[in-house]
N, C-alpha and C positions, 0 to 999 in steps of 0.2 A: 317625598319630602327629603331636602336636603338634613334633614337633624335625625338625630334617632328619636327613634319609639320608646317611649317611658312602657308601655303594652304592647308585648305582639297583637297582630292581629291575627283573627279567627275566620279559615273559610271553611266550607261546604262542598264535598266533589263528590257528586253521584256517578258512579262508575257504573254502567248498564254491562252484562258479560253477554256473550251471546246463548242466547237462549237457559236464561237464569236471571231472579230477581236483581234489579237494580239494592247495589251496596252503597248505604254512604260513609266517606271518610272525612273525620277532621284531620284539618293538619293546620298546625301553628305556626304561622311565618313572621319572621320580626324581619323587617326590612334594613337593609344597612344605610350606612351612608351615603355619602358622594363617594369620598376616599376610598370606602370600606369596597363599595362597589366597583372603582378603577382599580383597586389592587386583586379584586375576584377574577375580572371577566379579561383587563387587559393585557397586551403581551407588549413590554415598552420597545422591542427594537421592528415592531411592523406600525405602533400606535400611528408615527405621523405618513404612514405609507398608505398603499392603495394594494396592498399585498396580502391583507388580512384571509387568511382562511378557515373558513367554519369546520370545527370538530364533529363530527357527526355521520351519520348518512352519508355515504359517497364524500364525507370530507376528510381531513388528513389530523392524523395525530402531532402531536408534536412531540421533539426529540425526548421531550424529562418525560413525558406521558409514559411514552416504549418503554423508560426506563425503567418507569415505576411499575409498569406491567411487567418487566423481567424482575425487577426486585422482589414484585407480590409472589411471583411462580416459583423464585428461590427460596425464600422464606417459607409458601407451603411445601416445596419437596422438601424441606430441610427438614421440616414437623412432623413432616407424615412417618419418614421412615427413620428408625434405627440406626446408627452409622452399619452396624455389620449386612443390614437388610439393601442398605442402598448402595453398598459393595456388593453387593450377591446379586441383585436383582437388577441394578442399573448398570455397575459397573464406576461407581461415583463416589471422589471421597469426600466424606461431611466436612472433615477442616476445612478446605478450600475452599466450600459452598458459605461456608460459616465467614471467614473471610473476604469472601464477594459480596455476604450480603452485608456485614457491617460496611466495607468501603459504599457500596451502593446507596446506602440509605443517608451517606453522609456526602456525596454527590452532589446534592439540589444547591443552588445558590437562589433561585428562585421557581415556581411560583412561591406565596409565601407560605401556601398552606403543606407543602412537601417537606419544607427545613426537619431538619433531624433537634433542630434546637427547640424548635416553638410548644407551645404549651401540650400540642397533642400528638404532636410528631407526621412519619407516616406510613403507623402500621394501624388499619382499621381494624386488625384482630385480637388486638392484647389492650389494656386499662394502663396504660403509658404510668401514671399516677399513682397507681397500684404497685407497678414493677418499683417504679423509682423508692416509694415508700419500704418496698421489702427489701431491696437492693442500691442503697446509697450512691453503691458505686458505678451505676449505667447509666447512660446518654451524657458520658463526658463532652463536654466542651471541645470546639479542636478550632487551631489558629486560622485565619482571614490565608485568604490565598496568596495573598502577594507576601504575607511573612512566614511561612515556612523554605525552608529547604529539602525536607525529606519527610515523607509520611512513614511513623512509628505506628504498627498496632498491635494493642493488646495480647494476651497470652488469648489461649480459645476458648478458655472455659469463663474468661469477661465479655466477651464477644458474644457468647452463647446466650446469656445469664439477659441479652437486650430481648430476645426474641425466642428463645425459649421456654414453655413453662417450665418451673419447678419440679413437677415429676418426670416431665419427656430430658430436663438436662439431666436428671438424675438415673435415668434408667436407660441412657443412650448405650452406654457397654453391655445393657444386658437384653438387648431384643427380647423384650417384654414390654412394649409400647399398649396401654389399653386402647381397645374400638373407639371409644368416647374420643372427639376430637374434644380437646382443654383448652380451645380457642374460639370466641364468642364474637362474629364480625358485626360491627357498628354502622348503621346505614349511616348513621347522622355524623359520623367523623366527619373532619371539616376536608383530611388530603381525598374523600371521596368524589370532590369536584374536578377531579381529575382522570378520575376510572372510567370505563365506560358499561352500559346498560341496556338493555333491551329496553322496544318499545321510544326506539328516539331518544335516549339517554334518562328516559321518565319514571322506570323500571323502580320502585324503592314499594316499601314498606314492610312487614310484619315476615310474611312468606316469603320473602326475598333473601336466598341464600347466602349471595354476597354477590360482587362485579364479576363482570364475566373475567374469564384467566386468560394466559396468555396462548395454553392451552387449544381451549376455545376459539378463541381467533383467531389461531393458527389454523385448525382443524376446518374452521369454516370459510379463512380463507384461499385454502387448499382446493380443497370442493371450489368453492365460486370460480378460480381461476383456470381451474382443470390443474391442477398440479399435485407434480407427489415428487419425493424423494429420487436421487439417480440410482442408489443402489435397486430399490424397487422395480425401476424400470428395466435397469439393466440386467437382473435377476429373471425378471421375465422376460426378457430380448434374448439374451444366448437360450433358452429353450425352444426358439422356435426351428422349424426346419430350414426357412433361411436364411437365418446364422449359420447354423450348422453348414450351410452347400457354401457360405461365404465364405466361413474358416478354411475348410475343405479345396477351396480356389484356390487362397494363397500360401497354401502348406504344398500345394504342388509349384505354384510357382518358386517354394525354395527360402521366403519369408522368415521361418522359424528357424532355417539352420545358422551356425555358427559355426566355421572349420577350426575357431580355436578351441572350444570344449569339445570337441570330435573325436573319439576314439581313449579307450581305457589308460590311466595312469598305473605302472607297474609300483611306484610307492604310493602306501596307502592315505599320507599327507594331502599328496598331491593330488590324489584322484578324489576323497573328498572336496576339497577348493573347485576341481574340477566339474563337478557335481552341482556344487553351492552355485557357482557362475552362469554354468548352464539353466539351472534353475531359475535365478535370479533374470537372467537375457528373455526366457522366454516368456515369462511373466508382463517383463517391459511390453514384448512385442505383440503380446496377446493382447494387454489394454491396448493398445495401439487397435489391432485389429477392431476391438470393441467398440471403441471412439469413433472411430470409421463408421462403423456398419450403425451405429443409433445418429451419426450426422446424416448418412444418407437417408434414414428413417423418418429424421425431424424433417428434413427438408424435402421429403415427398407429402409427407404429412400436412405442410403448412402450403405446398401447391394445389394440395387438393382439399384445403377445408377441413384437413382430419387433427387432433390433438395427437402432439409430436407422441404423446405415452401410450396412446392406443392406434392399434395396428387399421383396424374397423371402425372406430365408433367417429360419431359427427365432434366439430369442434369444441368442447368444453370451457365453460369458465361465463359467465353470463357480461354483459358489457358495461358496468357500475363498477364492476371489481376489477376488470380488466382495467379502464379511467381511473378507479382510484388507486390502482396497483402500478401504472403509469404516470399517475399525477404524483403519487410519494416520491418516486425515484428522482424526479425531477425539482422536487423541493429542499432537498438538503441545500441542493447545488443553488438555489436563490435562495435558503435562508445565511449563505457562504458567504453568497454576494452582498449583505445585505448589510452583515457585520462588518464586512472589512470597511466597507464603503465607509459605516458609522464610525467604524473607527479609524479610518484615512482624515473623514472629516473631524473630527475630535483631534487627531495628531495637529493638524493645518490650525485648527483652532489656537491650542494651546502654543503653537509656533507663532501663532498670531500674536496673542496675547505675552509671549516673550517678548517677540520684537517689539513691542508699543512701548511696555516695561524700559529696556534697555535705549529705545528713543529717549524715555523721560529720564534716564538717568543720564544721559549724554546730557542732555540740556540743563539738566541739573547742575550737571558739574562744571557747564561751561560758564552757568549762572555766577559760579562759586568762585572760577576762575578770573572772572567780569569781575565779582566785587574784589576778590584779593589783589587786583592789579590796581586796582582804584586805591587799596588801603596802601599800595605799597609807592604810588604817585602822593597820597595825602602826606606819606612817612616821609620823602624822600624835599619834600616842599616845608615843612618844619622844621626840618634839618638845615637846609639853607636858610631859611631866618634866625 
């Protein structure tokens, strides 16, 4: 129905597991509107196109999705760890995370359920309602796009005070963070129609820890694809033995020398600098080498069926992830296309609608000019009688 429900309605889903009694679940769905509905599911700059792509299974994320999935992963590393732990252990400092995630979370211009302004925001881990009542002064308001000039932010410890609890901001100088996470995730948030799920996006209820991270889909799409890291690979490429007979080739052919760092400096200025150069050249030249030897690798690899990261093993990465890891990369680039177009045509419009304008004001005036020479023929004819 196009109107709302005065009642949600009440269904019934018997969930059989495999090999365990059939469970059943209520769940209470109040249906929305028409409105309610084009503003959930719609995306307006593919609405009147033929370009629509499904979220899901071998489908593609959209740009604000990633976002919010880098947002969600910043905001848990930022929780988890202590500023001195996540210097110590990661190498990462908390301000600038803290910093990335306020700017991020106030990023969204749409969908509607992402805004940083609207009633629940979109962090599904913290009682929005809650924070705002203990802390007056979070989820500031910030200017419409086209009226700023510069983005001012806060000092860090108001930045914090959105998305940290009360004890983890308060005990962040003293690494003594408790086990207990103080963050209770909401399947039912509304920015959760935008996360994604196991099980076809179907994944919710009670046991459900929260969306998968960014983490996760990283991790799994690594594995699907056959991919890892270069340092990884390359780590494991100079310990084999032919690297070693390849370095080995071009050190005789003469490669790694340099006759300007060649031979001792008698002051000791100079033979340091000396030193630092030679250092520094042979370092360039050994990546070099390296670069070399892992192209020649990928592309025996890819001749013969094998994944460019393993020396032996069969091709890696299954062919959904591969498509959908190739249908991404090519989607920025038409949703680029898609915008300018809309907004070439929007420009053409509004130049449209000038020129009509300034037509009717020419005639306008010319109206004007029609009657003032008539008034001044009437004037000119009274005068002579």
């Amino acid at each position: 129905s196009e109107e709302p429900r005065e009642e949600p309605s009440r269904i019934t889903i018997d969930i059989t597991l495999l090999q365990t009694a059939p469970i059943t679940v209520d769940y209470i769905l109040t249906m929305p509107t028409g409105a309610e509905s084009k503003a959930l599911y719609d995306d307006e700059l593919t609405e009147a196109t033929n370009e629509r792509e499904e979220v899901g299974v071998g489908g593609l994320p959209s740009e604000a999705q990633l976002v919010l999935l880098c947002l969600d992963y910043l905001r848990d590393l930022r929780r988890s760890y202590s500023e001195q732990d996540l210097v110590v252990a990661e190498g990462l400092d908390a301000d600038y995370l803290s910093a990335a995630i306020y700017s991020l979370s106030r990023c969204f211009l749409r969908p509607p359920q992402l805004l940083v302004q609207s009633q629940e925001g979109n962090d599904a881990w913290i009682d929005r309602n809650k924070i705002k009542s203990m802390r007056p002064d979070t989820f500031l308001s910030q200017k419409p796009v086209g009226a700023r000039k510069e983005i001012k932010l806060p000092d860090i410890g108001v930045m914090n005070k959105e998305f940290l609890s009360p004890n983890i901001a308060s005990m962040n100088k003293k690494n003594d963070i408790e086990q207990d996470h103080p963050y209770d995730y909401d399947d039912t948030h509304s920015s959760n129609s935008h996360r994604f799920y196991l099980l076809n996006g179907l994944a919710s209820g009670p046991s459900l820890s929260s969306s998968l991270t960014l983490g996760e889909i990283t991790a799994a799409g690594l594995a699907g694809l056959g991919s890892r890291s270069r340092l990884d690979a390359e780590r494991e490429m100079i310990k084999s033995p032919l690297f070693e007979q390849f370095v080995e080739a071009v050190r005789v052919k003469g490669f790694f020398r340099d006759p300007e760092t060649e031979g001792e400096r008698l002051n000791q200025e100079e033979e340091s600098q000396r030193q630092e150069k030679a250092q520094r050249i042979y370092e360039e030249r050994y990546r070099k080498v390296v670069a070399k030897f892992r192209t020649k690798l990928a592309t025996k690899a890819q001749s013969e069926g094998k994944a460019p990261n393993s020396i032996s093993g069969p091709l890696s990465g299954n062919l959904l992830a591969l498509s959908a890891a190739d249908r991404h990369r090519r989607r920025r680039q038409n949703r680029i296309n898609l915008a300018r177009a809309k907004a070439k045509a929007f420009a053409a419009n509004k130049q449209e609608t000038r020129n009509e304008k300034d037509t009717d004001d020419e005639q306008d005036t010319g109206k004007r000019n029609e009657n003032g020479n008539e008034g001044d023929e009437r004037n000119e004819e009274k005068k002579r009688e």
